[in-house]
Every structure is written in structure tokens, then in C-alpha cells.
ROSE-222616 format. One line per field, with one value per residue: residue number from 1; x, y, z of N, C-alpha, C in turn. Coordinates in steps of 0.05 Angstrom, whole numbers, plus 32768, in hexadecimal, padded with zeros to 4 digits. Each point is the difference from the previous one (the first is absolute). Layout:
% residues N
num = NUM, ...
n.px = X, ...
n.py = Y, ...
n.pz = Z, ...
ca.px = X, ...
ca.py = Y, ...
ca.pz = Z, ...
c.px = X, ...
c.py = Y, ...
c.pz = Z, ...
% end
This chain:
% residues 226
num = 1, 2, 3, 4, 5, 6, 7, 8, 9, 10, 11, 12, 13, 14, 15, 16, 17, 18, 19, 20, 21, 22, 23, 24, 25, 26, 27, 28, 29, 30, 31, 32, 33, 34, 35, 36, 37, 38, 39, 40, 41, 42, 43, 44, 45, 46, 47, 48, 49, 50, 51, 52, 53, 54, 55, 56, 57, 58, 59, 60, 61, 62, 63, 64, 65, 66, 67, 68, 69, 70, 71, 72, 73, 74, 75, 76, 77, 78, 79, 80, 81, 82, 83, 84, 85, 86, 87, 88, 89, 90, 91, 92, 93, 94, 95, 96, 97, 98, 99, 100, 101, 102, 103, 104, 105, 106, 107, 108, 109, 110, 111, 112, 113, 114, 115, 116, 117, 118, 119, 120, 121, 122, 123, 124, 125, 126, 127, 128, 129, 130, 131, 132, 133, 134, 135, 136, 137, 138, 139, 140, 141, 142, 143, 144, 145, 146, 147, 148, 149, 150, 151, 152, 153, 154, 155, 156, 157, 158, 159, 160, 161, 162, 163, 164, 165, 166, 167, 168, 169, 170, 171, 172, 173, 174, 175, 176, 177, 178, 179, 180, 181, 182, 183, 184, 185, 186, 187, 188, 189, 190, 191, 192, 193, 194, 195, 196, 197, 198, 199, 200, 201, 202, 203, 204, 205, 206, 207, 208, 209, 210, 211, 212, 213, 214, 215, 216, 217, 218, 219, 220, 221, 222, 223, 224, 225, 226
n.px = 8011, 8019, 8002, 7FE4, 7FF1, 801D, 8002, 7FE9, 7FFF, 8010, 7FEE, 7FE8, 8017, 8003, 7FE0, 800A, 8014, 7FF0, 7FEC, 8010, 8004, 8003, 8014, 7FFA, 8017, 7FF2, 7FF1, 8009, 7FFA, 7FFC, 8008, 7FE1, 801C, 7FFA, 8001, 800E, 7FF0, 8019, 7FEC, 7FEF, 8017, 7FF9, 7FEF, 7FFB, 8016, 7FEE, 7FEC, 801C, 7FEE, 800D, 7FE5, 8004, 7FE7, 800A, 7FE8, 8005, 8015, 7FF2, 7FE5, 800F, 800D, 7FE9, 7FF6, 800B, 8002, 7FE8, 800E, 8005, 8025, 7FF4, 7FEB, 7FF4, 8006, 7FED, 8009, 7FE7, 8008, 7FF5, 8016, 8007, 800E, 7FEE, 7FFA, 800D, 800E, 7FEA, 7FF3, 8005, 7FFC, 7FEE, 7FFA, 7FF3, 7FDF, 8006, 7FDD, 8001, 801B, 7FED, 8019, 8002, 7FEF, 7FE9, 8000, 8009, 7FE8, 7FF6, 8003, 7FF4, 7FEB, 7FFA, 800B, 7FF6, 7FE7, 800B, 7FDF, 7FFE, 7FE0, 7FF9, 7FF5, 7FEA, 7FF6, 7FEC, 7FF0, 7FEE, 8000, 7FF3, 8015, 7FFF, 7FF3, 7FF2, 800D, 8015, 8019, 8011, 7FF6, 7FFC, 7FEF, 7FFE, 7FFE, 7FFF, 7FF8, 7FFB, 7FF6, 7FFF, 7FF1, 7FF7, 8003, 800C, 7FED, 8010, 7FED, 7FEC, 7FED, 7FE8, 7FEF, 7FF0, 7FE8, 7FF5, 7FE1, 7FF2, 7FF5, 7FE6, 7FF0, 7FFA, 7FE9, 8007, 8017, 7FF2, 7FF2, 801A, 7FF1, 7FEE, 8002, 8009, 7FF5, 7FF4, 800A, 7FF4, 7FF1, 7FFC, 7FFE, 7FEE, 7FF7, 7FF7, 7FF7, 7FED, 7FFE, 7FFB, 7FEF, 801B, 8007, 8001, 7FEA, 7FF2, 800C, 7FF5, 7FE8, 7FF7, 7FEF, 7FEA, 7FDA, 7FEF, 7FF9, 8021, 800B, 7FEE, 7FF4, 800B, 8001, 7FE7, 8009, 8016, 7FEC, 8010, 7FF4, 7FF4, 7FF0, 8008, 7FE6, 7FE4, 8010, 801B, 8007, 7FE8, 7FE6, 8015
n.py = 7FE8, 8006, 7FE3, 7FF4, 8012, 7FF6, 7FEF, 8003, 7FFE, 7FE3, 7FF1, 8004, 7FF9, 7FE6, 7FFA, 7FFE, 7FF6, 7FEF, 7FF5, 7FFF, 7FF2, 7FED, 8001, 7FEB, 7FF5, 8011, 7FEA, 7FFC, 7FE2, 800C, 7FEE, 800A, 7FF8, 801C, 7FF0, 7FF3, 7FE8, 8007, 7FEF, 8013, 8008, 7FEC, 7FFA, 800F, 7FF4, 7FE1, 8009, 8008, 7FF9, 8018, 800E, 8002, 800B, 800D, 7FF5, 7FDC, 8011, 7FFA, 800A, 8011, 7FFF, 7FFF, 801A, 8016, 7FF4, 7FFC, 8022, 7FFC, 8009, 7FFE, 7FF5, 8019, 8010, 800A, 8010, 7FF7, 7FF8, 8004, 7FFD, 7FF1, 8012, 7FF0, 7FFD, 800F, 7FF8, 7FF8, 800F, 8008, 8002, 8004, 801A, 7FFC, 8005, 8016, 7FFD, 8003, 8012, 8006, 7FF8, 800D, 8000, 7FF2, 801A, 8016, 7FEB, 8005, 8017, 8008, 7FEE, 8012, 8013, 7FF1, 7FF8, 8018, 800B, 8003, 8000, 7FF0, 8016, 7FFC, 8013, 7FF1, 7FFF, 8009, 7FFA, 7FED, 800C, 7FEB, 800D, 7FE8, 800E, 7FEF, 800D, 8002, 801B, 8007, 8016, 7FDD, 7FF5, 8021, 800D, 7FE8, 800F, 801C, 8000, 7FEB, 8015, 7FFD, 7FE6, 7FEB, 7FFD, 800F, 7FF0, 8019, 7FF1, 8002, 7FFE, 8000, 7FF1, 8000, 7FF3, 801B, 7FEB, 7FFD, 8003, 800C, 7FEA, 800C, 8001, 7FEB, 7FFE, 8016, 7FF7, 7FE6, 800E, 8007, 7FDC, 7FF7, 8013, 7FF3, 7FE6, 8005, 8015, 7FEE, 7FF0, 8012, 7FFE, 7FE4, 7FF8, 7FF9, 7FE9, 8009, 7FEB, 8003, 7FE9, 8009, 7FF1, 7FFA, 7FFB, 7FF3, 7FEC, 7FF4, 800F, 800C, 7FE3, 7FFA, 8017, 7FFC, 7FF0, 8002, 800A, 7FEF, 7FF1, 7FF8, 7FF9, 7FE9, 8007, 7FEC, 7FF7, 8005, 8009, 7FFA, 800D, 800C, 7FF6, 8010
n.pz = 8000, 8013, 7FF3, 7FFA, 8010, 800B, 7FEB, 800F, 801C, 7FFB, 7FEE, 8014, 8011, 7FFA, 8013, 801C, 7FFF, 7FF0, 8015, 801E, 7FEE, 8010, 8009, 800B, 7FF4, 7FFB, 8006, 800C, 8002, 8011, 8006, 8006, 800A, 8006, 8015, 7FE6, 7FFB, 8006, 8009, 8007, 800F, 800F, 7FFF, 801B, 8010, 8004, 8000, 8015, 8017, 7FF9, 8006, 801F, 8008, 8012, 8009, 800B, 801B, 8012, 7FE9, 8004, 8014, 8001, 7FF4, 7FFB, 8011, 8000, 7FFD, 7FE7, 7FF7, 7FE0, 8010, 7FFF, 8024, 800B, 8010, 8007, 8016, 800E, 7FF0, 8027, 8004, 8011, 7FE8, 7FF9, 801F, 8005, 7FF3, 800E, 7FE6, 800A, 7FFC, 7FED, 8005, 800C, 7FF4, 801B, 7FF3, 8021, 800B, 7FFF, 8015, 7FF4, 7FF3, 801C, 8006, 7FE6, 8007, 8015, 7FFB, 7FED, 8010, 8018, 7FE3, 7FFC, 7FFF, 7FE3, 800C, 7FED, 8003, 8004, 7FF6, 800A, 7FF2, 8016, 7FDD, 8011, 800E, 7FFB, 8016, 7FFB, 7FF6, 8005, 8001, 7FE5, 8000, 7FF8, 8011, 8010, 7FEB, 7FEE, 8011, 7FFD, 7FE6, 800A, 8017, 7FFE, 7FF5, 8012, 8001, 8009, 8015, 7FEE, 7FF0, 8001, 7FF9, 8013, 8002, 8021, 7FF1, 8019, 7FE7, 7FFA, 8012, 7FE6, 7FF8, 7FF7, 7FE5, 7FEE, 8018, 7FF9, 7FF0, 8006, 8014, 7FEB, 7FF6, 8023, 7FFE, 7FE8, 8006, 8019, 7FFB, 7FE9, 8009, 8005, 7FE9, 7FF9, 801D, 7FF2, 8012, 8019, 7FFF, 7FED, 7FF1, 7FEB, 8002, 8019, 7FF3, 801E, 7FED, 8012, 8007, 800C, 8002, 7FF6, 7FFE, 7FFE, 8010, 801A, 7FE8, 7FF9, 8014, 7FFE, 800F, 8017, 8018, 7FF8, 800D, 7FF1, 8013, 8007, 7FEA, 8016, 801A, 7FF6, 8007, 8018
ca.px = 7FEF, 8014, 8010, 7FEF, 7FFB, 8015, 7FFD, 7FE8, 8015, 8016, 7FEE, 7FFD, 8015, 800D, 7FED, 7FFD, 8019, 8000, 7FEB, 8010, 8011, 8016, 8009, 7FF2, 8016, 8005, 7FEB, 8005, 7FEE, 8005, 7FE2, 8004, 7FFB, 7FFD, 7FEE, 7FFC, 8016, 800D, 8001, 7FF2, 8015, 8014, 7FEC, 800B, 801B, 800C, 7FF2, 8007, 800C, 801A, 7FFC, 7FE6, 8001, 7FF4, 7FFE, 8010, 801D, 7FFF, 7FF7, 8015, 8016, 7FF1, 7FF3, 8024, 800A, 7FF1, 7FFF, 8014, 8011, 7FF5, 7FEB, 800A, 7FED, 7FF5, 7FF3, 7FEE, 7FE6, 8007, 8013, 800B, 8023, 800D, 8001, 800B, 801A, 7FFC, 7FFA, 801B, 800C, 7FEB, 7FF0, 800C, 7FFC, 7FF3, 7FFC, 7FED, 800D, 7FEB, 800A, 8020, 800A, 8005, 8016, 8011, 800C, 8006, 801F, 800D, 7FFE, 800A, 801D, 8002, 8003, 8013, 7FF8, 7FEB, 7FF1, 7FEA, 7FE3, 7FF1, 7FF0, 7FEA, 7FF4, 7FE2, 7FF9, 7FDD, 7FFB, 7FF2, 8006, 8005, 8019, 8019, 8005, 7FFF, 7FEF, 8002, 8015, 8015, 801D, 8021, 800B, 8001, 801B, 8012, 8019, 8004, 8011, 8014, 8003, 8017, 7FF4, 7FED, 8009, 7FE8, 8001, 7FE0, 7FE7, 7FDA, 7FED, 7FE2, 7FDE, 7FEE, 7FED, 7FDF, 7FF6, 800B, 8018, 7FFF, 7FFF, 8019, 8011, 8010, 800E, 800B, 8010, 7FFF, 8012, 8019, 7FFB, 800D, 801F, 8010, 8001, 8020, 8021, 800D, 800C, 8022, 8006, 8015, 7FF8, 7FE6, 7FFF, 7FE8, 8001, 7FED, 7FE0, 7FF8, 7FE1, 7FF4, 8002, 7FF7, 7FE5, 8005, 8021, 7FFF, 7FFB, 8016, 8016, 7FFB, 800C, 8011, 8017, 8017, 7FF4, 7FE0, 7FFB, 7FE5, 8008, 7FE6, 7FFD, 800C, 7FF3, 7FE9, 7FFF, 8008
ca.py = 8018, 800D, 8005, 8009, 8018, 800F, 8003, 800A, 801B, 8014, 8005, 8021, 8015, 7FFD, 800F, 8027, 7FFF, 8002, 801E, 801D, 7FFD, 7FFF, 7FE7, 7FEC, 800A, 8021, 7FFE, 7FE9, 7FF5, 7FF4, 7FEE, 8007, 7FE7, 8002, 7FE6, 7FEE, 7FED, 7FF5, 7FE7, 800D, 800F, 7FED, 7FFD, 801E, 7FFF, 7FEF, 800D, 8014, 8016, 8009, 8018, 7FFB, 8014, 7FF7, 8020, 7FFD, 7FFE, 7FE8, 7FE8, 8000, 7FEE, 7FE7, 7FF2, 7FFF, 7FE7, 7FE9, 7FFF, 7FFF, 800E, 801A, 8015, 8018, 8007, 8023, 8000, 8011, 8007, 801C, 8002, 800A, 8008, 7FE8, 7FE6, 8017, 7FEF, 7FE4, 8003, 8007, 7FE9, 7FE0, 8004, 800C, 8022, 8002, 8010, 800A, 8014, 8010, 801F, 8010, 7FF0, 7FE2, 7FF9, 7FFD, 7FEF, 7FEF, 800F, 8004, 7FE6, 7FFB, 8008, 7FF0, 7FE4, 8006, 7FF2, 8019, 7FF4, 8016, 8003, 8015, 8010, 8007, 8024, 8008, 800D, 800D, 8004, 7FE9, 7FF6, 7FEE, 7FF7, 8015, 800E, 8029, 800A, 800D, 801A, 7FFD, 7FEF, 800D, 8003, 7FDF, 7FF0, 8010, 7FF9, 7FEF, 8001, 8001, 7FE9, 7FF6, 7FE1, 7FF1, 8010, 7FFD, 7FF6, 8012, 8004, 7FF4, 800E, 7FF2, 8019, 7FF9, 7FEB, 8009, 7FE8, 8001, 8007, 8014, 8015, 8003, 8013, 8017, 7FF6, 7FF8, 801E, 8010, 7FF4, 8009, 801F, 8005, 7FF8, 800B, 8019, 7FFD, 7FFE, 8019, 8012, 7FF0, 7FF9, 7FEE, 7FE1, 7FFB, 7FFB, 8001, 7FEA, 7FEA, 8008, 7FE7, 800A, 7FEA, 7FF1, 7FE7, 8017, 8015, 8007, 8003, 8017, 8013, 7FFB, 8015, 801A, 8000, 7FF6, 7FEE, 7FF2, 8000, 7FEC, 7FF1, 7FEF, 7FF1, 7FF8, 7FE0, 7FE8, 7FFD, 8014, 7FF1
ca.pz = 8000, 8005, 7FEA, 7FF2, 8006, 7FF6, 7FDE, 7FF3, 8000, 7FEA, 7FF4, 8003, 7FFC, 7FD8, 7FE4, 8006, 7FF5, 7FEB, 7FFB, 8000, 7FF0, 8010, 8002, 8013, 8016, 8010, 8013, 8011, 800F, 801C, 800D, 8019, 8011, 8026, 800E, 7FE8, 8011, 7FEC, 7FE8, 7FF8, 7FF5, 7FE8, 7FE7, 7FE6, 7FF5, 7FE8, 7FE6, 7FEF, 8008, 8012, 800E, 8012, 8013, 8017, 8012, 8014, 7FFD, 8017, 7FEE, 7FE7, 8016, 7FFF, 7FE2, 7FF6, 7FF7, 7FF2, 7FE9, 7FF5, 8001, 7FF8, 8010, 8013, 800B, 8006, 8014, 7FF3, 8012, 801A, 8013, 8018, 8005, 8014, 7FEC, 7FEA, 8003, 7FF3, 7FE0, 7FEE, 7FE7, 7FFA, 7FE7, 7FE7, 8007, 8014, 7FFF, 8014, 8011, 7FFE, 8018, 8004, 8012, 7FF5, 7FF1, 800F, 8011, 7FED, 7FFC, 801A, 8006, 7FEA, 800A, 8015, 7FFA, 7FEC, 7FF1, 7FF4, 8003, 7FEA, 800F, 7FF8, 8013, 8003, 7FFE, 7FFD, 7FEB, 7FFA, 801D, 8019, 801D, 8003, 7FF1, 8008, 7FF4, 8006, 7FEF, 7FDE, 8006, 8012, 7FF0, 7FF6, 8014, 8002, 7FF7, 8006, 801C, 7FEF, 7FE2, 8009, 8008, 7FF3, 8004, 8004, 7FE5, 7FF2, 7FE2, 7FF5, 8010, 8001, 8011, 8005, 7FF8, 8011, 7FFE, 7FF9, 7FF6, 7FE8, 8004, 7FF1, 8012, 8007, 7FE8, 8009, 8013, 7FF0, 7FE9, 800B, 8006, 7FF2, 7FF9, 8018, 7FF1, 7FF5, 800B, 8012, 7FF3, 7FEC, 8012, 8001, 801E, 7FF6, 8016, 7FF7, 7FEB, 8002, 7FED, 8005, 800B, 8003, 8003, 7FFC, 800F, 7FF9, 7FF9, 7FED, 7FF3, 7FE1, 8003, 8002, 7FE6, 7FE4, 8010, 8009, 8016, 7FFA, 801B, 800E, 801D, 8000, 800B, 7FFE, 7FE5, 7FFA, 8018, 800D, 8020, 8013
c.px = 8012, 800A, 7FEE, 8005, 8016, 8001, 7FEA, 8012, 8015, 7FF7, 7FFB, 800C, 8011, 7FF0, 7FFB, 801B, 7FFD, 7FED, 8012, 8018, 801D, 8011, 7FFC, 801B, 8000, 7FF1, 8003, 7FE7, 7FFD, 7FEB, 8009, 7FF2, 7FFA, 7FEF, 7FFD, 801B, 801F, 7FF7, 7FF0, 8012, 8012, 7FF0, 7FFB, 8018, 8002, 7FEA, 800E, 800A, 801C, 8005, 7FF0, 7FFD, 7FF9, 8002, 8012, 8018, 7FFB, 8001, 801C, 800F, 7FF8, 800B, 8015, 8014, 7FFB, 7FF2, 801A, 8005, 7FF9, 7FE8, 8004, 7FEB, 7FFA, 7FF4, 7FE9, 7FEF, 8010, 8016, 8006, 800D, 8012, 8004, 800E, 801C, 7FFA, 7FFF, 801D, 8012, 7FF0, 7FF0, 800F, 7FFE, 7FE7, 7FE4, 7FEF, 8011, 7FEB, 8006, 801B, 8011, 800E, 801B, 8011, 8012, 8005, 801F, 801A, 800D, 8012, 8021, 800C, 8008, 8015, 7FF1, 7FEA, 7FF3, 7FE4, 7FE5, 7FED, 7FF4, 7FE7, 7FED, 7FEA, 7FF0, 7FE2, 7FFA, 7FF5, 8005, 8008, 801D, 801A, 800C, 800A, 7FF0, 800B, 801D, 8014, 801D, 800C, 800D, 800A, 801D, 801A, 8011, 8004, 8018, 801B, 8003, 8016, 7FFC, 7FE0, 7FF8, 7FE6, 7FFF, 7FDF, 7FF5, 7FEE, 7FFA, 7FED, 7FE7, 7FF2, 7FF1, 7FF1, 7FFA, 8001, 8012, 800D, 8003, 8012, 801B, 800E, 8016, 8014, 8012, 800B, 801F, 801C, 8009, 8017, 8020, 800E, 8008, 801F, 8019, 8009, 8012, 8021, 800E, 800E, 7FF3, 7FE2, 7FFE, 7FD8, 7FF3, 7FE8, 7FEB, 7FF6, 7FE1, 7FEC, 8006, 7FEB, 7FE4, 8003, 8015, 7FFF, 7FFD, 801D, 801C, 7FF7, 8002, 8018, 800C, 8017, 8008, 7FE2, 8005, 7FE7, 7FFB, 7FE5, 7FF9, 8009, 7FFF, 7FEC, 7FF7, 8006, 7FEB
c.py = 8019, 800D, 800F, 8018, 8012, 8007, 800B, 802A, 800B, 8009, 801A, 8017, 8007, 8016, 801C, 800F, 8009, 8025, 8018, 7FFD, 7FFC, 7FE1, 7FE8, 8006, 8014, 8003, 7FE6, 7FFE, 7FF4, 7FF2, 8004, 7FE3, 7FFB, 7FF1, 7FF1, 7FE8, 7FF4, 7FF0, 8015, 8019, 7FEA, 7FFF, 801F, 7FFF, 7FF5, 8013, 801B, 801F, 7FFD, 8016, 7FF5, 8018, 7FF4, 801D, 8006, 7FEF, 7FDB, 7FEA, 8004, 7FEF, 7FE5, 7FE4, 8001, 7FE8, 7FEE, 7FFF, 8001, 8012, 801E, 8006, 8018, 8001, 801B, 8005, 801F, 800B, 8016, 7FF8, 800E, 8004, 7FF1, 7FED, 8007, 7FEE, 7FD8, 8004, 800E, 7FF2, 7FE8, 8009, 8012, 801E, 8001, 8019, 8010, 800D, 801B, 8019, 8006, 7FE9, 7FE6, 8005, 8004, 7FE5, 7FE7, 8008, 7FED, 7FD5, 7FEF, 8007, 7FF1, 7FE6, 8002, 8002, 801B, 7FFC, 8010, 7FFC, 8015, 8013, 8001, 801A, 7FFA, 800F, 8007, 8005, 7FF6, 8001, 7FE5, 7FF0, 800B, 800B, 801F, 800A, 800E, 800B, 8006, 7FF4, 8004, 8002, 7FED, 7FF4, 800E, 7FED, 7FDC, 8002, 8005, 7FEA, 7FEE, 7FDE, 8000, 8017, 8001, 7FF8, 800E, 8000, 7FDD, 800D, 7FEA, 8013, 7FEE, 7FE4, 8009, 7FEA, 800C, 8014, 801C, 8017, 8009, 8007, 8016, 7FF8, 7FF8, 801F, 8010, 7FF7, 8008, 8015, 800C, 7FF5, 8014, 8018, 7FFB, 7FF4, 8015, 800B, 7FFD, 8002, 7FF1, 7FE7, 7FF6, 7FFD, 7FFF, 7FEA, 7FEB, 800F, 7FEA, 8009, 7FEF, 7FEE, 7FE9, 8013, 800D, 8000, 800B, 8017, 8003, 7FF1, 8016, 8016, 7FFF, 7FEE, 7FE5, 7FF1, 7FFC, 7FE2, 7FED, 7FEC, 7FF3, 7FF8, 7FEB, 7FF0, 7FFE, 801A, 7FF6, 7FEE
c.pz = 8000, 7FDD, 7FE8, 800D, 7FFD, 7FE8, 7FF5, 8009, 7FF7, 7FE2, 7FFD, 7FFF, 7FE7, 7FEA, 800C, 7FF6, 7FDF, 7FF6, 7FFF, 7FF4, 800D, 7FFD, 800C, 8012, 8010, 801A, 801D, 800C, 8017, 800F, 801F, 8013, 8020, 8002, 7FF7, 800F, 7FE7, 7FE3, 7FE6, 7FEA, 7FE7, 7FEC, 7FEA, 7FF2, 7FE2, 7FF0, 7FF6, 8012, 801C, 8011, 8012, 801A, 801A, 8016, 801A, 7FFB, 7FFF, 7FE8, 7FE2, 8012, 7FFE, 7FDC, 7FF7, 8001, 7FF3, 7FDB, 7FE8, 8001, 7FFB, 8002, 8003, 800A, 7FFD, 8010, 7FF8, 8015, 801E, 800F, 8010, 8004, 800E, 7FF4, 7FEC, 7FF8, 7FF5, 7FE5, 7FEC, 7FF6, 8000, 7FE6, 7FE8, 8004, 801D, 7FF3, 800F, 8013, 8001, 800F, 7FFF, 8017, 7FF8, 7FED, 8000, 8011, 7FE5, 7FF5, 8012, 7FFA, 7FE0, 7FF9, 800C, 7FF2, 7FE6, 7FDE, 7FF3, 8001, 7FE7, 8007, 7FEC, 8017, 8008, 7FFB, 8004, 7FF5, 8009, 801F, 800D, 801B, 8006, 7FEC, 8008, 7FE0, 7FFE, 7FF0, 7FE4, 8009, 8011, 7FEF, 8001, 801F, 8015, 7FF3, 7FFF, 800D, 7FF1, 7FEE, 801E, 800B, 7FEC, 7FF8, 7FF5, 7FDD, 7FFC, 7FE2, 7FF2, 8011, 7FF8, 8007, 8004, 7FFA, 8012, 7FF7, 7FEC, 7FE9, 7FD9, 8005, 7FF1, 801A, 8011, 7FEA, 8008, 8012, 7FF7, 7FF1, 8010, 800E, 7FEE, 7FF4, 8018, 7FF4, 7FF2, 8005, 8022, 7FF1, 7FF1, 8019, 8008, 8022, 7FFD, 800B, 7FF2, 7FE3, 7FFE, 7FE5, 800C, 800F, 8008, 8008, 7FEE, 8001, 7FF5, 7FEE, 7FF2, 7FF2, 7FDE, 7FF8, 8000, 7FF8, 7FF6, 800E, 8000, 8014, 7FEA, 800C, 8006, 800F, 8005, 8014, 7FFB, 7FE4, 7FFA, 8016, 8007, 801A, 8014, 8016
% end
């Protein structure tokens, strides 16, 4: 079932790819595997995929061994600063850096382990109370003090849109994303590159290929509901 559903999603993305006239390569697919038991990850594996998210440090420590060599993990979900020191170098990119703080102690832990650690930024594009994150107008000034960090390399932005039941109503959200990209790489801040958009999810990825993203995060499209 794992495998059908995966392929029916890479599928999709091939033909949102094709709409906005883009490359299939240009887009990574990440299956989001939080609470999904290993055997379940293996079976995404043999149909194809090599990106998996997990929201917790606890369940990448876990699954990471038990999968082959070139898995990557991502850690996609609220990372704790107290947990900041287990995850370092377990994943390919970290993208739920949401406070100055966090990325301070992702600095601080990534020097320590001798090691660059590439993260994205969290942005709370549709101001959600209930979402962490920085806001529009908080970045530039974000990535100021960032751009003197030596250990830890922004590569773009996520974002989490809002829940809604058609996916078109997150469009804006999606432009309003990479509109934000691009307007911070014309600024040429040092420690930073703006090569990745990790936006959408099991409700809207297709939307937001044909926006731009280069990271979407799928998880109820191929494991099911938890």
C-alpha cells in the first residue's frame, strides 16, 4: 500500500513539475514518516524514496539505523534547544530553525561538533498564532546577526500554511514565500544561500511546485492517517 501511494505521489509531482514547466529533479520529495514504524519507512524506501521527515529528534535516533546508508533524514518539526546537541549531523537539513535563539544554540553545538550545520528558516507567512516561526518583517534582521555565524549555513525558507480544505487558498502563501526569497537574495547577506523552499504538504504540494517550492513534505498521501 506504502509503495502504490508513494508512486501515485511521485506521479503528481512529475505532472506539477511539468505544468510549471520545471524539472522533476528541481523538486525533492520528502515523505514525512513521524510515528510511522521502520518497516513502513522501508517500504517507501524500495518504491523509491530517499528523503524522510520526522518531527522528532527521538524518532530520527531511533529509525536511522535501521535504514540504508543513503536515507537522509530532516528534521521538520519544533525543534528544542535541549535537543539541538542529539541532532547534529544526524540530518541532511534542519528545516524548523524558528528563533534567533534556536539558532544560536544550533551555532553554538555545531562548533562544538566541528561541523556546518544547513538549516532553513521557518517563516510565519500567514501569521498564525498557533504556528512557530518569524514573521515577514522579522528576516532581514535575522539573518543579519546569522550572516556572522561560522558553523551553521541558511540554505531558504519553510513554511507551514494554513489547514484549509482547497488547496488553491494557499497559493498566496506559497508567492508571498518566494517573493520573500527572492527579495532577500538580491541583498547578498553573507552565510546564506536562498536555493531552497520547503512549502507543502499532503493538501497542497502541487500548488506550491507550481509556486516555486523545492522541498514539499508529504506524509498522509503515502503513509496513510496516523
Amino acid at each position: 500500500m506504502v509503495r502504490e501511494q508513494y508512486l501515485e505521489v511521485e506521479e503528481r509531482v512529475k505532472q506539477a513539475c511539468l505544468r510549471a514547466g520545471r524539472k522533476r529533479e528541481d523538486v525533492t520529495l520528502v515523505a514525512v514518516s513521524k510515528t510511522k514504524p521502520l518497516p513502513m519507512l522501508l517500504d517507501a524506501y524500495e518504491a523509491g524514496a530517499r528523503d524522510f521527515g520526522e518531527n522528532k529528534v527521538q524518532e530520527i535516533l531511533e529509525k536511522s539505523p535501521g535504514m540504508p546508508g543513503n536515507a537522509r533524514f530532516h528534521m521538520i518539526g519544533h525543534l528544542q534547544r535541549n535537543k539541538v546537541r542529539q541532532v547534529i549531523g544526524k540530518t541532511v537539513l534542519i528545516h524548523s530553525v524558528d528563533s534567533l535563539r534556536l539558532a544560536r544554540q544550533i551555532e553554538e553545538e555545531s562548533a562544538r561538533a566541528g561541523l556546518v550545520t544547513p538549516v532553513l528558516l521557518e517563516i510565519n507567512v500567514a501569521r498564525e498564532e498557533s504556528k512557530f516561526g518569524f514573521f515577514v518583517e522579522e528576516v532581514e534582521k535575522a539573518l543579519e546577526e546569522i550572516a556572522l555565524f561560522s558553523h551553521m549555513r541558511v540554505k531558504g525558507f519553510m513554511t507551514i500554511p494554513p489547514f484549509v480544505e482547497n488547496p488553491e487558498q494557499n497559493r498566496k502563501v506559497f508567492q508571498d514565500l518566494f517573493q520573500l526569497s527572492v527579495d532577500i537574495a538580491s541583498k547578498n547577506i553573507d552565510n546564506m544561500s536562498m536555493d531552497v523552499l520547503s512549502m507543502g504538504m499532503s493538501g497542497d504540494y502541487e500548488v506550491a511546485i507550481e509556486e516555486g517550492a523545492t522541498i514539499v513534505r508529504v506524509g498522509t498521501s503515502i503513509f496513510g492517517h496516523r
